[in-house]
C-alpha positions, 0 to 999 in steps of 0.5 A: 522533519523533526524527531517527533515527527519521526517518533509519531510515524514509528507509532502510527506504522507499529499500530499499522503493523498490529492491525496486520498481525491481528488478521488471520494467517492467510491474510497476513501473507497477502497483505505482506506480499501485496506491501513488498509489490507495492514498495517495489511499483512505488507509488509516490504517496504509499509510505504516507498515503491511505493505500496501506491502511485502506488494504488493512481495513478492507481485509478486516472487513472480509474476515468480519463477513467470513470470506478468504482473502483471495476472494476479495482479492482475486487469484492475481494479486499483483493485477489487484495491486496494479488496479489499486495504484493505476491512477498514482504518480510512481517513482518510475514515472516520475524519474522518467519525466525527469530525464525526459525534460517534462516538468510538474506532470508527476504532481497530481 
């Protein structure tokens, strides 16, 4: 990974950033709280992956129909967060296969 590399993520994640601060207040507290659950369950693809910016644009979308958030979310948004991710190899699943001796299941 170069330094324009580095450069171009940094742009890419601070015009990530102001879509996120472009939402409503409410919004902008669940999307907060639903990225530091996310960065904490791991999910191996999230810093570079669709998931982020695919929240931000459903969120968009239900301020353009007029919703609240947790009306597209639900009340439990780790459940919510939980459903997004089911499917995705996570850090912990892949340290587990590590010291468990299984090799290549965590690639997907």
């Amino acid at each position: 990974m170069g330094i324009q590399d580095i450069i171009e993520g940094k742009k890419q994640w601070r015009a990530h950033m102001a879509r996120v601060k472009a939402l409503p207040q409410d919004y902008q507290i669940v999307y907060k709280e639903m990225q530091r659950y996310l960065f904490k369950v791991g999910p191996i693809d999230l810093p570079d992956g669709p998931l982020l910016p695919g929240i931000v644009e459903f969120f968009e979308e239900g301020v353009a129909a007029g919703k609240g958030v947790l009306q597209l979310t639900g009340n439990d948004v780790a459940a919510f967060c939980d459903d997004l991710v089911k499917d995705s190899p996570t850090f912990a699943e892949v340290y587990q296969q590590s010291i468990s001796g299984e090799r290549g299941t965590a690639e997907k």
